[in-house]
C-alpha positions as CSV (number, residue, x, y, z in Angstrom):
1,X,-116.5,-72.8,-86.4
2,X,-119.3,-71.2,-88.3
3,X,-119.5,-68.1,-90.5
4,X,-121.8,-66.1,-89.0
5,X,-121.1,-63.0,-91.3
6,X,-123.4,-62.3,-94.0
7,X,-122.7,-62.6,-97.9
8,X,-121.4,-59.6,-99.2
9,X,-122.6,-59.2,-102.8
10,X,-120.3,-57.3,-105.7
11,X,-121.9,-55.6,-108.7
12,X,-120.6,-56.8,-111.9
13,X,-120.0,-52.5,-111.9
14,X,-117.2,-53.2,-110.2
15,X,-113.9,-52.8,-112.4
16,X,-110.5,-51.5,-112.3
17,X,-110.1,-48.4,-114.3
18,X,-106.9,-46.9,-116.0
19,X,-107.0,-42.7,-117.1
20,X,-103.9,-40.0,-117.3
21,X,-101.7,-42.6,-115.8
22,X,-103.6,-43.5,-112.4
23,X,-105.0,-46.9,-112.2
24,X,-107.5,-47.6,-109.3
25,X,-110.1,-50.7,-108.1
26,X,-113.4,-49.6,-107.9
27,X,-115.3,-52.0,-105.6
28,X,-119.2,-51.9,-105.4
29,X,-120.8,-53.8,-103.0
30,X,-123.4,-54.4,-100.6
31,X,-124.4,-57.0,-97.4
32,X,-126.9,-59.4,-98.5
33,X,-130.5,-58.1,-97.7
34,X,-129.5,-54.2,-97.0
35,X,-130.5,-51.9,-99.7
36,X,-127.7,-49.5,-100.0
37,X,-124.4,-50.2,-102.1
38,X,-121.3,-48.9,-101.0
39,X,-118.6,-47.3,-103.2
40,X,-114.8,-47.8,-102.8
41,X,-111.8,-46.9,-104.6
42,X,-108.4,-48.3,-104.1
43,X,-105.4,-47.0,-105.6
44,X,-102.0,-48.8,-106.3
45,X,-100.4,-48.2,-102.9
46,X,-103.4,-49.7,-101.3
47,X,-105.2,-46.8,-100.2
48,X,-109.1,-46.6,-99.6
49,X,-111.8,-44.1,-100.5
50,X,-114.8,-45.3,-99.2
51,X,-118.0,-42.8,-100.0
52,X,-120.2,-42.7,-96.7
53,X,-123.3,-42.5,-97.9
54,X,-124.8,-45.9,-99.7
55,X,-126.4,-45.7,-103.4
56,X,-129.8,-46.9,-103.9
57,X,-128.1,-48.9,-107.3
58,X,-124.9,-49.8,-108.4
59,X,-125.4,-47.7,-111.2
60,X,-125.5,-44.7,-109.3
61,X,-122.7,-45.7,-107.3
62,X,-120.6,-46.1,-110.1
63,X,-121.7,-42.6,-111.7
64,X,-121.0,-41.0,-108.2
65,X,-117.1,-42.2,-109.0
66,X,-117.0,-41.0,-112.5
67,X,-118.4,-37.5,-111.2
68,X,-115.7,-37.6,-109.3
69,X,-113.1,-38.2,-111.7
70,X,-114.6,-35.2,-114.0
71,X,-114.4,-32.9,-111.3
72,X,-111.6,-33.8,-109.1
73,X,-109.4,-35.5,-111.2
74,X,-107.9,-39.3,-111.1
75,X,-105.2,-37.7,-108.7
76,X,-107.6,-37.2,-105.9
77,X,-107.2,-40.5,-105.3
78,X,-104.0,-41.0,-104.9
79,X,-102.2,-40.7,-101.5
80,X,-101.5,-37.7,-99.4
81,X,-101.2,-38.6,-96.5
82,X,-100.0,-42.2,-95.1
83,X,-102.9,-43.4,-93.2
84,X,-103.9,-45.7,-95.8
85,X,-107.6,-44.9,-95.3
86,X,-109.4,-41.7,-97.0
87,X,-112.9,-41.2,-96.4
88,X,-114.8,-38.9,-98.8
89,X,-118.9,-37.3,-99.2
């Protein structure tokens, strides 16, 4: 069978990132050929926070997560709910 999907390509942004206790993946990304990168942030239990809107570069992507670390908090991404999926801006 062939792999029709297309390469999904990760910025070396990318990193897992430790502060007041609260460790979380942050995954930048983006499908071979679009122009947008998409931000995600998974936390120790598995849960997801996936920005909606895509970043013109990973660099914006990744200052879109530290702006939300200065204003929010680490603790906004950890769970409150069980769904496993949190969806935020």
């Amino acid at each position: 069978m062939v792999d029709n999907d297309p390469p999904i390509i990760e910025s070396p942004m990318s990193k897992t990132v430790s502060q007041d206790g609260i460790t979380v993946q942050v995954a930048i990304f983006k499908i071979d050929g679009d122009a947008g990168w998409t931000l995600e942030v998974v936390n120790a239990e598995g849960t997801s926070t996936v920005w909606e809107e895509p970043f013109e570069t990973d660099t914006a992507a990744f200052n879109a997560f530290l702006r939300a670390v200065e204003t929010e908090g680490m603790d906004t991404f950890l769970d409150d709910d069980t769904s496993g999926w949190t969806t935020i801006h």
